[in-house]
N, C-alpha and C positions, 0 to 999 in steps of 0.2 A: 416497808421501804421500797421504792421506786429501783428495777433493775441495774439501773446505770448509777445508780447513788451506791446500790450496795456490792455491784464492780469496784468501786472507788474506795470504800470502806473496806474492800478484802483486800488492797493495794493489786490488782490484778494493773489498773491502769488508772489514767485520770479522768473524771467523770465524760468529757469528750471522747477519749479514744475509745472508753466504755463504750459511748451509744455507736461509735464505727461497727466496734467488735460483735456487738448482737446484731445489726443492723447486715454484719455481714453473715451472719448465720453460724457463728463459733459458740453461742450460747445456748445452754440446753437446761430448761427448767423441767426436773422431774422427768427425765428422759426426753423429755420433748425441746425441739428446736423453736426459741422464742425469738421474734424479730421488732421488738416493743420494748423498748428502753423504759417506759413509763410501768411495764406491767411490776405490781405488787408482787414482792417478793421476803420472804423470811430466812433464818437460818436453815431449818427444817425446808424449807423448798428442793431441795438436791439441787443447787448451782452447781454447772458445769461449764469450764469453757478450755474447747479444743480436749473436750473428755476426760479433762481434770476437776476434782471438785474445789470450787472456792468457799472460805468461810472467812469471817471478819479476823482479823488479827492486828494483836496491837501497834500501835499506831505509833512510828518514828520521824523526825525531823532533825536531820543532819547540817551542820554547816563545814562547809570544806574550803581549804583555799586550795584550788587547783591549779597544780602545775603546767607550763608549757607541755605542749606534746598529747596531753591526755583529753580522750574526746569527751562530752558531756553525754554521753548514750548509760542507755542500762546494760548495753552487752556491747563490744566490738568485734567486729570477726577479722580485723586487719592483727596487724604487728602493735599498736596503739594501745595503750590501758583504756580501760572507762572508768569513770569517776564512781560509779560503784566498787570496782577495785579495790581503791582506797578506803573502804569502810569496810570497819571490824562488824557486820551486823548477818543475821541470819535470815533476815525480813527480804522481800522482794522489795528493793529500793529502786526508784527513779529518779532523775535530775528535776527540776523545777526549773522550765526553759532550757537556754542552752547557752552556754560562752565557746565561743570560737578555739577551735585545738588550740589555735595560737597565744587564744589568750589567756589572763592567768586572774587568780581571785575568789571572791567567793557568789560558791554555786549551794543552793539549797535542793538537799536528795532526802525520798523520803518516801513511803505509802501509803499515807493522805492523797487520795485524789481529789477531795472534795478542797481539802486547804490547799490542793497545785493549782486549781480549776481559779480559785480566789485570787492568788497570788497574780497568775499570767492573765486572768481577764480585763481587756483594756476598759471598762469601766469603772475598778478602783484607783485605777491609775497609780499604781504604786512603784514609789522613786526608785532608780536604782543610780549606783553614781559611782564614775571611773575617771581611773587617772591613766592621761593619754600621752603618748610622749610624740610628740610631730616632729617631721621630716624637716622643717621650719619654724623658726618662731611665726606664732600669727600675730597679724597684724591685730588693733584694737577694734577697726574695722569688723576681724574676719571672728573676734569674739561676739561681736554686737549681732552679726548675724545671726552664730549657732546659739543666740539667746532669743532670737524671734521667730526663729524658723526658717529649715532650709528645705530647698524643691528638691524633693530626691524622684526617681522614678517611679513608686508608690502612693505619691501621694505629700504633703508636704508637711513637717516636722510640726509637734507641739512645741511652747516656749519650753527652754531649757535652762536651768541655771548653770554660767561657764564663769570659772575664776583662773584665774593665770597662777601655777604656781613658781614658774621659775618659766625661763625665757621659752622653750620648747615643750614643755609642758602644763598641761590646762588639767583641771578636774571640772567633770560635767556633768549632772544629773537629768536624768531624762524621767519621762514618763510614760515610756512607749517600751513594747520589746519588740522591734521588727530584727530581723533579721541583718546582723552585721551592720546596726545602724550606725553606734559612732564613726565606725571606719566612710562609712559611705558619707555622712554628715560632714568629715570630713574630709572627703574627696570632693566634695559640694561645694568647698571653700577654696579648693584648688591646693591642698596640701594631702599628706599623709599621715596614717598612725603606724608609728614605727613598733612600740610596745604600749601594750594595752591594757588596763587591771582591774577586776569592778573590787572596788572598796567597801558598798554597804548595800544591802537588800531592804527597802522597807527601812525598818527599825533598827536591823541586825547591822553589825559593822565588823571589818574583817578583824582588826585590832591587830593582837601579835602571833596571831596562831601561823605557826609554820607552813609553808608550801609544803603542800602533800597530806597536811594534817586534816581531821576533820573530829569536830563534837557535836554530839548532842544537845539537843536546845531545850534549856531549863524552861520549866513551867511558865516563869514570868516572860520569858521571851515568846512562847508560844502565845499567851495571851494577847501579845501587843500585837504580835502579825495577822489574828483575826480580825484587829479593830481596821476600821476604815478610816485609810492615810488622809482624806480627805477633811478628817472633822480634828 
C-alpha cells in the first residue's frame, strides 16, 4: 500500500494532508525519514510519524448535528468545543470538511481518509443542502440567480438547486464546498444569512437527531456514500 493511502487507513489524516505530512519530513519508515508519498508500505514497515508508530485501525464514520458555537477541528485550543468532543469514540476522529462555528447541522467525522478524500473531492460533486434563514425575503429574481450561478471572488458558482420555503427562508443544494459559500452566495445577491443549517450530506439526511447528538453510520449508509452521486 502506497504511503499516503496507508496514513489515511491508520486515520493519522486524510490522504492529502497525508502527502503534506511525509512531504514535510514527519514520516519515518523503518527509522528512516521518507519524503515519497507513493513509496510501498506494509504493516510490518515500522510507520512512524512525528515518532509515533501508526498502524491501520478500525474504521469509523460518524454523523453529528453540530451545535452553534462548536468549531468543526479535531482539537481546539481556544474556549470552543470541537466536534470530536461530542463523540463517544476512542479512534483518532476528524471532521469531513468544515461548517462554520456559527453554523449548525450535519457534519460527517470519522478515520477514513481515503472515504474524507472522496467525499470533499470536487470531482464527485457531492450535494450538500441547507436551510438558510435571510436577512430579507429574496426576491424570485434573486432565487433564479443562486440557481445559475453567482460571481463570488473565487471564481463563479455551479448551478444550485434553491426552493423558497417560507418567505425568508430558502433551502439550497450546492455541489461545491468552498469556503463559507452560501453565506457569500448570498451576500452576491445583496442579502444575508442570518442562521444557517446543512440538512443532508450526500445521501445521509440530518432527520431527528438532536443537536449535539451524533451516530454511527450503518453498513447500508456507508455503502451509498461510496457510490458516485453522479450516476
Amino acid at each position: 500500500m502506497r504511503l499516503a493511502k496507508y496514513l489515511a487507513h491508520s486515520g493519522v489524516a486524510s490522504r492529502r494532508k497525508a502527502e503534506d505530512l511525509v512531504a514535510a519530513g514527519r514520516v519515518r519508515v523503518g527509522g528512516k525519514v521518507v519524503t515519497d508519498p507513493a513509496r510501498d508500505v506494509e504493516f510490518e514497515s515500522g510507520v512512524e510519524v512525528d515518532g509515533h508508530p501508526v498502524g491501520p485501525e478500525p474504521r469509523e464514520v460518524w454523523l453529528l448535528n453540530k451545535p452553534a458555537g462548536v468549531t468543526s477541528t479535531a482539537a481546539e485550543p481556544g474556549r470552543r468545543r470541537a466536534v470530536t468532543e461530542l463523540i463517544d469514540s476512542k479512534r483518532r476522529l476528524y471532521p469531513v470538511g468544515r461548517l462554520d462555528a456559527d453554523s449548525t447541522g450535519l457534519i460527517l467525522v470519522t478515520n477514513d481518509g481515503e472515504l474524507a478524500n472522496r467525499l470533499m473531492h470536487p470531482r464527485y460533486e457531492v450535494p450538500r443542502t441547507y436551510r438558510a434563514r435571510l436577512r430579507r425575503p429574496p426576491s424570485e429574481s434573486d432565487l433564479s440567480r443562486l440557481r445559475d450561478g453567482v460571481e463570488l471572488e473565487d471564481g463563479p458558482t455551479r448551478r444550485a438547486h434553491v426552493r423558497r420555503v417560507s418567505p425568508r427562508v430558502i433551502e439550497i443544494t450546492i455541489t461545491e464546498g468552498r469556503n463559507r459559500q452560501v453565506r457569500r452566495m448570498a451576500a452576491a445577491i445583496g442579502n444575508e444569512v442570518v442562521d444557517l443549517e446543512r440538512t443532508a450530506y450526500g445521501p445521509l439526511r440530518l432527520g431527528e437527531l438532536a443537536p449535539g447528538k451524533a451516530r454511527k453510520l450503518r453498513a447500508a449508509e456507508l455503502r451509498r456514500l461510496w457510490k458516485d452521486p453522479r450516476r
